[in-house]
N, C-alpha and C positions, 0 to 999 in steps of 0.2 A: 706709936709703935708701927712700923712698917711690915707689909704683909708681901712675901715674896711666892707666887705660883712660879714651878717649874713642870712644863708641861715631860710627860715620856715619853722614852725612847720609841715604843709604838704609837703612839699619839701620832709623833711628830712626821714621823712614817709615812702613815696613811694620810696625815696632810700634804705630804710633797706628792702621793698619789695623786688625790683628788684634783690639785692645781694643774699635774698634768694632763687628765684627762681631758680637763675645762679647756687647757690650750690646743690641746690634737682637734678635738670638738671644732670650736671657734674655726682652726683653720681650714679643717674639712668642707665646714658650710661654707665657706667662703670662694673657697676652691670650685665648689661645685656650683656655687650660681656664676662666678668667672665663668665656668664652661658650658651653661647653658645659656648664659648670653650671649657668647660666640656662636654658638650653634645654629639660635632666632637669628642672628644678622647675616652668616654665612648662606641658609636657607631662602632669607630673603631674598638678599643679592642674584642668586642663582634665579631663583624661581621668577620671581617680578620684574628684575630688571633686562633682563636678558630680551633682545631682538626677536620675535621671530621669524622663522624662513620664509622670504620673499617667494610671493607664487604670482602668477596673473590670471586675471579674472576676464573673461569672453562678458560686455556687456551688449545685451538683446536691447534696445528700446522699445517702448510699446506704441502700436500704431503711430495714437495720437498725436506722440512727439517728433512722428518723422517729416522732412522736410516737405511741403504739399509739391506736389506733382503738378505742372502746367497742364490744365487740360482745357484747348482750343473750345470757343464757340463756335467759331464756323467751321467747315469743312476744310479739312486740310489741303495744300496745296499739290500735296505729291501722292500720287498713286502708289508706291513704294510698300508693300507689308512690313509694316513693326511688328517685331516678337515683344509682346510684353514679359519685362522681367519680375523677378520674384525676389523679396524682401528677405535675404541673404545674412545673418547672425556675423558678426565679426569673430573670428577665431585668432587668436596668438598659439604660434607654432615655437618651441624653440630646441633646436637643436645642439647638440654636443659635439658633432662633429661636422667637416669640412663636406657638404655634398649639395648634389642639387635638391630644389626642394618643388616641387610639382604646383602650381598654381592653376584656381579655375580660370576660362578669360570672363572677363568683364564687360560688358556691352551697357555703355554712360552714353544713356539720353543726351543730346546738345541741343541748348534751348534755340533757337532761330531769332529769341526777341533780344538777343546778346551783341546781333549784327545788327548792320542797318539793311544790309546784299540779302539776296535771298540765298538760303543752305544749300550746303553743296546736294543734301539730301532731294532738294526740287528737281534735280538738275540743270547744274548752270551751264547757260551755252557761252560758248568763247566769244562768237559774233554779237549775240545781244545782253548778255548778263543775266539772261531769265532764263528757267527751263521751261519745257512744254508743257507740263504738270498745270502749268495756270490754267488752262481750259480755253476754249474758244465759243464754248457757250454762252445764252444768257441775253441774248438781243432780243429787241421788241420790250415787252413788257416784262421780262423773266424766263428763268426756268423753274419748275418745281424740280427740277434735283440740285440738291446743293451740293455741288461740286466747283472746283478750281476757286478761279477767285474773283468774289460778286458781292453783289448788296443786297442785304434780306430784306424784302419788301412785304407790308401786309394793304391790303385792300378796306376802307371805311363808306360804312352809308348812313349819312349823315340823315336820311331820310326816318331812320327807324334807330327805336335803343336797339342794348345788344338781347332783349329781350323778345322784340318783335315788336315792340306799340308804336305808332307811327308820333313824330316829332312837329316840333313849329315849321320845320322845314317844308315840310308836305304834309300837313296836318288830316287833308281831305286826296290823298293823292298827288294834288297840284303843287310844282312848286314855285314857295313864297322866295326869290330873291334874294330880300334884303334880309332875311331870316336866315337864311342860307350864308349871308356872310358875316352875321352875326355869329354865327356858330365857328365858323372858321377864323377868325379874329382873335380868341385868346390861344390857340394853337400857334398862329402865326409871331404872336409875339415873343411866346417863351419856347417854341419849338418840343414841347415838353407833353407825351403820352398821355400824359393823364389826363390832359383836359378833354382829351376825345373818348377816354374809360365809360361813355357813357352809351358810345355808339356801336350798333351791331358790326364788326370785322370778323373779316375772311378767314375761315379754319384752314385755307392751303396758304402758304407763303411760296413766293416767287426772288428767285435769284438772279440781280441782274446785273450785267457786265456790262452796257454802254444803254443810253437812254437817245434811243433814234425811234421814233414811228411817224411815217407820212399820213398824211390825212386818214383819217380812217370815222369809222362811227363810234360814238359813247358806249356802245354794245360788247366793244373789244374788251373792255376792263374789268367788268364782270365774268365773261364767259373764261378771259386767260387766270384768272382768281378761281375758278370752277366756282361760283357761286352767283351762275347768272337767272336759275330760278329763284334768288333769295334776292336778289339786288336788282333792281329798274335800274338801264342807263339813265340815270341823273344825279346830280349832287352826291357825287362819293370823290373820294380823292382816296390816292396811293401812297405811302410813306416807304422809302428805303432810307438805310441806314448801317451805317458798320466805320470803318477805319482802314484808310487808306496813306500808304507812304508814299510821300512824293518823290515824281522822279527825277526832279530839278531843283536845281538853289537859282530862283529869280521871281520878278515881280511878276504877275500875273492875274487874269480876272476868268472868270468863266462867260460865257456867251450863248444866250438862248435865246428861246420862245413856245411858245405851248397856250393850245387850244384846250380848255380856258387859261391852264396856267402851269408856271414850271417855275419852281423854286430852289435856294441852294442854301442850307446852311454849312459852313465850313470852317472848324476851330472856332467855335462854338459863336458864329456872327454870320449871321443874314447876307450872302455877297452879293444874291441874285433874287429879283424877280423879277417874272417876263411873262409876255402871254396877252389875252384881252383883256387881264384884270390882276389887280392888286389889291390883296384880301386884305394886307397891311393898312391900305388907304381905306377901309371903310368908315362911313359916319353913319351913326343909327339915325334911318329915315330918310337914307339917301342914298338907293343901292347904285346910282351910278355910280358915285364917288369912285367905286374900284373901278370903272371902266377904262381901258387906254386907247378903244379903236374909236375909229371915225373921227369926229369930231375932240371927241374928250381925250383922245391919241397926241392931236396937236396941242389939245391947252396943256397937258401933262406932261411933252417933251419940250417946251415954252418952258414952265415951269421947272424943270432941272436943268434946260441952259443956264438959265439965271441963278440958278444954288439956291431957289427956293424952295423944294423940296429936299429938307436936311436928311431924311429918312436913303434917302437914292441918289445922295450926292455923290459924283460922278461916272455917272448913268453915263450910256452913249445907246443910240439907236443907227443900227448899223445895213444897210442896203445891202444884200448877200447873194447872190448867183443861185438860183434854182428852187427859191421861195418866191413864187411871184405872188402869192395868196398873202401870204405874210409879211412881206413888205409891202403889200398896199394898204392892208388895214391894221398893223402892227407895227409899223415903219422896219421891218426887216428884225436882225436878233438884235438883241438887249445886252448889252454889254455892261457888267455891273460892278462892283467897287472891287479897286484892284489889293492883292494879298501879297504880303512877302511866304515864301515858303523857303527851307532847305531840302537840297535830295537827303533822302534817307530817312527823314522826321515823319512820324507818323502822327496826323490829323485826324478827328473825328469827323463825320458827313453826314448830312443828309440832305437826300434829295425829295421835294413832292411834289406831284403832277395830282390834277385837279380837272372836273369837268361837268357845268350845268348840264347840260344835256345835248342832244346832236353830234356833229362833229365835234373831232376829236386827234392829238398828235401834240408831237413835243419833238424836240431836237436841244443837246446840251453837247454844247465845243469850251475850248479855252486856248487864251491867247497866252503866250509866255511873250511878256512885253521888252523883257531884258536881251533876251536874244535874239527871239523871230516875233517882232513885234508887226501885225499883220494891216493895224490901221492907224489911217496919220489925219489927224484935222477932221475928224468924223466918218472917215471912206475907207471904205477896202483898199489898201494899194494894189496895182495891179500885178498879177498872177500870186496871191498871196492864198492863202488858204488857213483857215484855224485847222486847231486839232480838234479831233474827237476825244471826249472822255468815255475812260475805257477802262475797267479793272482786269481786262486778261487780254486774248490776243482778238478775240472777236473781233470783227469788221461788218455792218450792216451791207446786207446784197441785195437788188430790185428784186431779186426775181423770189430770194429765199423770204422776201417779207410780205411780198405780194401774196406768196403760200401761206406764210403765217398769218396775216390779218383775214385771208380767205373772205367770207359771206360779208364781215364789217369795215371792208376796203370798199372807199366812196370812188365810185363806176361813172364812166362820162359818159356821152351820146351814142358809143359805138362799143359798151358793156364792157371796155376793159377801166383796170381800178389806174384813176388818176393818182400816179406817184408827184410829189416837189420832192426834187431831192438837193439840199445841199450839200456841196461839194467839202470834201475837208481831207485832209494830208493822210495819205494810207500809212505813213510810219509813224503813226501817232505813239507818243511815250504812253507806259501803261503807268497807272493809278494803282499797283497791288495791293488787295485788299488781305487784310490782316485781321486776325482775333482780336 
């Protein structure tokens, strides 16, 4: 038997209620996370993705990272006051309208080492290309002011450390020679300070511009170093030293002599020694060995005809007008291995003068072989003249060096000071000495 429910008229009623409310419901919630997650995305968009406004930023660097500053070792060539400037913040200005805009001026250091010429800051003359600013100081032994432009020189006494205790050189006072050029032997090889770190030198330094003194006494080299109560003329030698631009593109050699001795390093190679001795040539045990006067003068110019001494191969000893002392027991200047150079390139130098004891004097010329080549077949051509080496406009004068060597100017029979003077070309090129 079949059982049939028929639901009522209110039953049925309130079920078509309920179903609706279930749908209104349903669609509601639905509705509403639809427009909350429009909302998160629209909010996004805006907030995060969006650019924002371009401004510009003034950046200050700190010291450390600013570019360094050239600052000269030696003394500058131009007398000229610099304003030092001041470390100035970059600003960005930007304007919205068409006007002018005020600017501080700027005053930009220009480096000098950028040309090969000297800066218009020297002053350049029209007629020589140099300004006067180079100095005309610095002859003889030096100047103690470092001005224009010169070679620093310091004074060594091989005699005692830099402590005061007396050395193998002069152990008892006296001094020992060959010990004497034992000490100067590894100097001479590598040219190099340190190996003389051990000797007492000179608290003044001297600036020199041309390397000319006539005869004079060993007494000179201490008293123009101020330290001739600390140093005995003997066994000290002079070191100068700096950087010089040549003033020529050609082959060339330097030309001396020096009582005891005068030496040349240049781009960084030995071109020159000259004088009674050759600290190069020593052998332990046998202080002659450096000798080059008298006798041992002809076995050792013998010896570099022939290309036997590879050390000073080609050497030339040269007969020169107004060295009569030094061409009879020096055979005249020393003419030593010739160099290529360019104008305008700048070279390392150094020069030392040297002296056992007694007399005393040095003379340094050079020949430019390419153009005013001065000797032919081992002789002075006639009316030739070298140059003088010279870092400013200096020129050595009888009367102004007769002053300067004063008391230690060697005096003849009739108490005035015997000068030799070699002759050399009064327009000599300068050597400008450079930081």
């Amino acid at each position: 038997m079949a059982l049939h429910i028929q639901m009522s008229e209110e039953a049925e009623l309130e079920y078509k209620r309920a179903k609706t409310r279930g749908m209104l419901s349903s669609f509601g919630a639905a509705a509403g996370l639809s427009l909350a997650f429009g909302l998160t995305l629209t909010f996004t968009v805006i907030v995060f993705a969006t650019d924002p406004p371009a401004e510009f930023l003034a950046y200050v660097p700190p010291a450390e990272d600013l570019p360094p500053r050239a600052v000269p070792t030696t003394p500058q060539l131009s007398s000229k006051t610099s304003t030092p400037s001041n470390t100035v913040a970059p600003s960005v200005i930007v304007s919205t309208g068409a006007a002018p805009v005020a600017m501080a001026q700027i005053d930009i250091p220009m480096d000098d080492s950028a040309d090969d010429g000297i800066s218009i800051d020297v002053g350049i003359g029209l007629d020589t290309g140099l300004g006067d600013d180079l100095g005309e100081a610095g002859g003889g032994m030096g100047s103690s002011q470092a001005a224009g432009s010169a070679l620093e020189g310091t004074l060594y006494d091989l005699k005692q450390t830099k402590g005061g205790a007396p050395t193998k050189v002069a152990p008892a006072g006296k001094l020992v020679v060959d010990e004497l050029y034992a000490a100067l032997a590894p100097y001479y090889k590598t040219w190099s300070l340190s190996s003389l770190g051990r000797y007492y030198k000179s608290p003044v330094k001297l600036y020199a511009s041309n390397f000319f003194v006539p005869m004079a006494y060993s007494t000179l080299a201490p008293d123009a170093f101020q330290c001739a109560q600390k140093v005995k003329p003997s066994a000290w030698m002079a070191v100068y030293r700096g950087k010089v631009k040549s003033p020529v593109s050609a082959k060339i050699r330097f030309l001396g002599t020096g009582d005891n001795f005068i030496g040349v390093r240049f781009g960084g190679k030995t071109v020159l020694e000259a004088g009674y001795r050759m600290p190069s040539a020593w052998v332990k045990g046998n202080p002659r060995s450096v000798y080059i006067s008298g006798s041992d003068h002809v076995a050792h110019k013998e010896r570099i005809k022939k290309g036997e001494d590879r050390a000073h191969k080609g050497y030339e000893f040269i007969q020169y007008p107004g060295i009569k002392t030094w061409n009879e027991e020096v055979g005249g200047l020393t003419a030593g291995t010739p160099v290529t150079v360019k104008e305008g390139v700048t070279y390392p130098i150094e020069i030392s003068v040297m002296d056992d004891s007694g007399k005393f004097g040095f003379v340094l010329m050079w020949e430019n072989m390419s153009e005013n080549p001065i000797v032919k077949n081992g002789k002075l051509m006639s009316g030739k003249k070298a140059y003088l080496f010279r870092t400013n406009f200096s020129l050595p004068e009888r009367d102004a060096l007769v002053e300067l060597m004063g008391k230690h100017a060697v005096k003849g029979p009739d108490g005035n000071a015997v000068i030799e003077w070699p002759e050399f070309e009064a327009d000599s090129p300068i050597w400008v000495a450079v930081p």
